[in-house]
C-alpha positions in Angstrom: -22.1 -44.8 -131.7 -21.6 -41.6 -129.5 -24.5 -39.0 -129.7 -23.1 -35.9 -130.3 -24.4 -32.0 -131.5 -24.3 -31.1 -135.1 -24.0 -27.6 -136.4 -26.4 -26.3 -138.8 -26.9 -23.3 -141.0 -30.4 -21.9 -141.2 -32.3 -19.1 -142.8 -35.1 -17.4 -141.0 -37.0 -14.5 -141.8 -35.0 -11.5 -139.6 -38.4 -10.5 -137.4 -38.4 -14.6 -136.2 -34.9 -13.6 -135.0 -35.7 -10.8 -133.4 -38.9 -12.9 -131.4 -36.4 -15.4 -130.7 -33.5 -13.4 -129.2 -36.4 -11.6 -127.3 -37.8 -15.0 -125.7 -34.6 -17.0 -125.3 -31.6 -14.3 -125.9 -29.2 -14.7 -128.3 -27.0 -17.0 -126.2 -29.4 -19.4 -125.7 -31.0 -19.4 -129.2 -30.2 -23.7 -129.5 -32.0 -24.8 -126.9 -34.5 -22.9 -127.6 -35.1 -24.2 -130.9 -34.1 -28.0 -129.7 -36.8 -27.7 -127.6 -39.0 -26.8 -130.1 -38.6 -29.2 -133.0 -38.5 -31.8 -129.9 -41.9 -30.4 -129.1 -43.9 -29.9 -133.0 -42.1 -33.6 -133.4 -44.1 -35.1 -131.0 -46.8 -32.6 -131.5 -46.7 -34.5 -135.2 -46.1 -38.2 -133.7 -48.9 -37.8 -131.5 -51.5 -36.9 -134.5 -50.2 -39.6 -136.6 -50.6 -42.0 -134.3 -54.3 -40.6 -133.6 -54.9 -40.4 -137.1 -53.5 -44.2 -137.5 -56.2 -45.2 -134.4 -59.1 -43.4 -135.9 -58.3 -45.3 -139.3 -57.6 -48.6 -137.8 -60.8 -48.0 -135.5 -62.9 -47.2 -138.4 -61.7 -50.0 -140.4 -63.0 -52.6 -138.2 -66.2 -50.7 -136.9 -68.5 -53.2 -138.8 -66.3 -56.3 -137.0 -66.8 -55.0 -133.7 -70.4 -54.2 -134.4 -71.2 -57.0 -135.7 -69.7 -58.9 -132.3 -70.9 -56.6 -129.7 -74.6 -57.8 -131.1 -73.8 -61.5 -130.8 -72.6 -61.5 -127.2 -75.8 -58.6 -126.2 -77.7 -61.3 -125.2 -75.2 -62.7 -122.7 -73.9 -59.4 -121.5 -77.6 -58.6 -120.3 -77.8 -61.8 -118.7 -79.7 -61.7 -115.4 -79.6 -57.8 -115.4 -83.1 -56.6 -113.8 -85.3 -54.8 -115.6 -85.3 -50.9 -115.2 
């Protein structure tokens, strides 16, 4: 399966045009707006998988409480005394 360009039709308000011809000129419009869907994509990816952490993190807090004070003892082990 080749990867290829697709064209698309979009509406956007005419003052976003004008911002975008301004930053990337009208000739280089696509790439400009690859580049950012590419970037608010990953922007999004990135939170999700934050979010996911903080979920899965949070889920288990009690577990890995509840551990960390069963091997407290051991960890100390022959620490001196401040």
């Amino acid at each position: 399966m080749s990867v290829g360009n697709v064209r698309l039709n979009i509406t956007i308000p005419k003052h976003l045009l004008s911002a975008l011809d301004d930053l990337a000129g009208p000739r280089k419009r696509s790439k400009f707006i690859v580049d950012a869907v590419l970037r608010k994509i990953e922007e999004e990816e990135k939170m999700n998988l934050e979010a996911q952490l903080k979920a899965g993190y949070q889920a288990r807090r009690k577990e890995n409480r509840d551990l960390a004070d069963e091997f407290e003892s051991a960890d100390l082990e022959n620490w001196d005394e401040y």
